[in-house]
N, C-alpha and C positions, 0 to 999 in steps of 0.2 A: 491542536488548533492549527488553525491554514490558513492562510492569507492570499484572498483573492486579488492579482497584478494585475489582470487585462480586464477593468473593471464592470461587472455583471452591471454596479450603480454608476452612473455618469458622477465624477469629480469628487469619488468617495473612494476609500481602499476598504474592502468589508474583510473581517474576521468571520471565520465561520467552521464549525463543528464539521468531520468528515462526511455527516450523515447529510450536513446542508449543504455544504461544498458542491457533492455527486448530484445530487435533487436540484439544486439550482441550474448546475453548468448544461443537466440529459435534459432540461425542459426547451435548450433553443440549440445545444451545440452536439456531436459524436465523439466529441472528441476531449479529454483532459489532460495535461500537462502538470506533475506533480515534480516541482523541484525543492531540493532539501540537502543537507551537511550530513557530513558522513556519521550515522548512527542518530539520524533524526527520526526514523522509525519509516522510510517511504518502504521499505518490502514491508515491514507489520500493515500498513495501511493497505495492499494489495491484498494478504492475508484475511485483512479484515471485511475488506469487499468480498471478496471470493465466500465466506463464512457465511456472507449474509445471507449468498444467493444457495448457495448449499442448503442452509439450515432453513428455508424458506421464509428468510426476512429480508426478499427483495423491496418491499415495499419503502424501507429507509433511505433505497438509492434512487427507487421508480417511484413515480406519481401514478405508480399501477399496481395489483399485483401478479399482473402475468409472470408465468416460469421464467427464469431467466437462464441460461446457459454460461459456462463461465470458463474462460479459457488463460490460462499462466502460461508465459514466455520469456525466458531470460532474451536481454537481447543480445548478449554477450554470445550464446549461442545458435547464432541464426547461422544458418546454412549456406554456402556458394555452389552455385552449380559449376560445368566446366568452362562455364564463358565469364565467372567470375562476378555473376549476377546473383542477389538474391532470392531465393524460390519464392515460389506464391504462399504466403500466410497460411492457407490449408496444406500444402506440402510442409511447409514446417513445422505445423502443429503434429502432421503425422511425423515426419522422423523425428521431433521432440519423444514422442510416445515411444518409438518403436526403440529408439535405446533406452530405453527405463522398461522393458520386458512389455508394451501393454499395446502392441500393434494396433493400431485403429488408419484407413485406407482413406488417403485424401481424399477421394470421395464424398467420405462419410462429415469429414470437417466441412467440406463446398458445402455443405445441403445444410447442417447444423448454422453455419454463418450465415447462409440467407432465409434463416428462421425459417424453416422445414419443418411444420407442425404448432406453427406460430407461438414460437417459444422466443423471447430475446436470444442476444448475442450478448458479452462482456466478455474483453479479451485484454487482458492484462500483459503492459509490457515492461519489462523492469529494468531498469540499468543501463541507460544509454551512454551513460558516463563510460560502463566498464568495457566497452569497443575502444582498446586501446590506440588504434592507428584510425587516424584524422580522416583520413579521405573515406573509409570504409565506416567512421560515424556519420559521416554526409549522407555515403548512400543508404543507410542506414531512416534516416529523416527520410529521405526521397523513397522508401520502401513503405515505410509506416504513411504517407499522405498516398500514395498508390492504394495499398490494404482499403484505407478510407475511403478513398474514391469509391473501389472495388466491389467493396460490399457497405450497401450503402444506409440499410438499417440494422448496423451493427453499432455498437457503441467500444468506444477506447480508453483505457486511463495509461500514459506512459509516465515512468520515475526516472527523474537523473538526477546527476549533482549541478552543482548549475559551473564549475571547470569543467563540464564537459559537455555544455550547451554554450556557446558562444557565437551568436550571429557574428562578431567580427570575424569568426572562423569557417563562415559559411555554414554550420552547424545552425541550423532552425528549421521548423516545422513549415510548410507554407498549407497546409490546412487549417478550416477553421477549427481553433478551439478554445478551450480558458487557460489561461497558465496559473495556477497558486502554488505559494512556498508557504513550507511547513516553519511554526514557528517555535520557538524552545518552548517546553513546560513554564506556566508560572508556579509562585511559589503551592499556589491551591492545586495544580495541577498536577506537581511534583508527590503534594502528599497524598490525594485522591490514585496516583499512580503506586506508589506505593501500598495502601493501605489493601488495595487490589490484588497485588503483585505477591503481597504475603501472605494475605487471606488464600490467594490457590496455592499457595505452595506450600503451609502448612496442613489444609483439608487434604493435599495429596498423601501427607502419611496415612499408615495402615493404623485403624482405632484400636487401643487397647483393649484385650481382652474384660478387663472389670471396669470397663465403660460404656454405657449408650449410645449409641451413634450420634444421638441428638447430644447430649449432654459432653460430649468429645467435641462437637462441630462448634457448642458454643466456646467451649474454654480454647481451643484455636484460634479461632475469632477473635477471641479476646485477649490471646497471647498478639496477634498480630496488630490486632492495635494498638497495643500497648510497645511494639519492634518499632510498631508506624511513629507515632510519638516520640521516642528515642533518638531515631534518625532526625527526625523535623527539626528537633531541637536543636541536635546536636550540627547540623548544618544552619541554624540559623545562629550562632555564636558569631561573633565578628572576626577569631581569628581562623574560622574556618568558609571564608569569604568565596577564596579560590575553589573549595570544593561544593560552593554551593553555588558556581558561576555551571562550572562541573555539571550536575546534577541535574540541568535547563535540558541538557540534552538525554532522550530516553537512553540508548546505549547504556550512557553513562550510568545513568542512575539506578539501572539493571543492575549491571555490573555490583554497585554500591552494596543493594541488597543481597546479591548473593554473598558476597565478601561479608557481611555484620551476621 
């Protein structure tokens, strides 16, 4: 769940699902701002965008469903030239590429970002927090409202921690956009996470031989709810308080699961 700050309703703070979050903010803005604690899930939530548009279930993020294009960017890894400037958005996306073995020619990025074939754009940028040194997160913000400018029906979602957004630091976007923070798990959301979380990781074993695939997949199922329940419980006990403050945050409660 996500919590809308710069508010969509006048004199109202709205909660809202990632899927409404993205749908509400692309109907008036390019821009989103996604702040969160460390291991509140903001890269899964990029992953999860990116899946959509992949798997072609753009239409949860667009009020359309044109193709969408989808581009990931650590920002920890943005590039300087020699004047100690950062490159153009399409130069980065290529030498992003081209050290991971899969050379593609800024060129090719320019023409994709001003929807060349009238595909969207969605360009994901993660981790503004992790540009260690102050000034080069500044110009870092002043990069990402450039991109914006730049290319101008492209759409944005940036993630940081919010110690590493601080307008008293001169660290802030001066594009328009939405800002929301990601909020812990409730206790329903803890176990719906969970019950998920065990469910794929039990169907990932290999089926036994003197079993059906169907008749394997249920009794998984039913092992993992049954895993699901044990946990629930066992974090809702009153001297296990601390571990179920714990548990609010995904990271955590990952972790949990793997461990039990």
């Amino acid at each position: 769940m996500l919590k809308n700050s710069e508010l969509l309703i006048e004199d109202e703070v709205q909660n809202y699902s990632p899927d409404q979050l993205i749908r509400r903010t692309f109907l008036h803005y390019r821009l989103l701002l996604v702040i969160g604690d460390p291991g509140s899930g903001k890269s899964t939530l990029l992953k999860y965008y990116a899946l959509c548009c992949l798997q072609n279930k753009q239409d949860r993020l667009f009020h359309d469903s044109v193709s969408v294009r989808v581009f990931y960017l650590p920002l920890r890894e943005l590039t300087l030239d020699d004047s100690k400037q950062y490159l153009t958005l399409p130069e980065q996306l290529s030498h992003w590429s081209t050290a991971r073995a899969n050379a593609i020619n800024a060129n090719v990025f320019e023409q994709w970002l001003r929807n060349t074939g009238g595909a969207k754009s969605l360009v994901l940028l993660d981790g503004l927090d992790e540009i260690s040194d102050l000034e080069l997160r500044k110009a870092a913000c002043n990069w990402i409202d450039k991109q914006h400018t730049g290319f101008p029906e492209t759409y944005f979602v940036v993630t940081t921690r919010l110690s590493g957004y601080r307008k008293t630091e001169g660290v802030e976007l001066a594009a328009d956009h939405i800002r929301a923070d990601v909020m812990d798990f409730t206790a329903a959301q803890q176990e719906e996470f969970l019950s998920k979380w065990l469910s794929a990781a039990f169907l990932r074993e290999l089926c036994p031989v003197d079993l059906t695939p169907e008749v394997w997949a249920e009794k998984q199922k039913q092992e993992a709810e049954e895993k699901t329940r044990t946990i629930v419980e066992y974090l809702g006990k009153t001297e296990n308080r601390g571990l179920r403050q714990l548990a609010a945050m995904p990271m955590m409660l990952q972790i949990m699961a793997i461990l039990w």
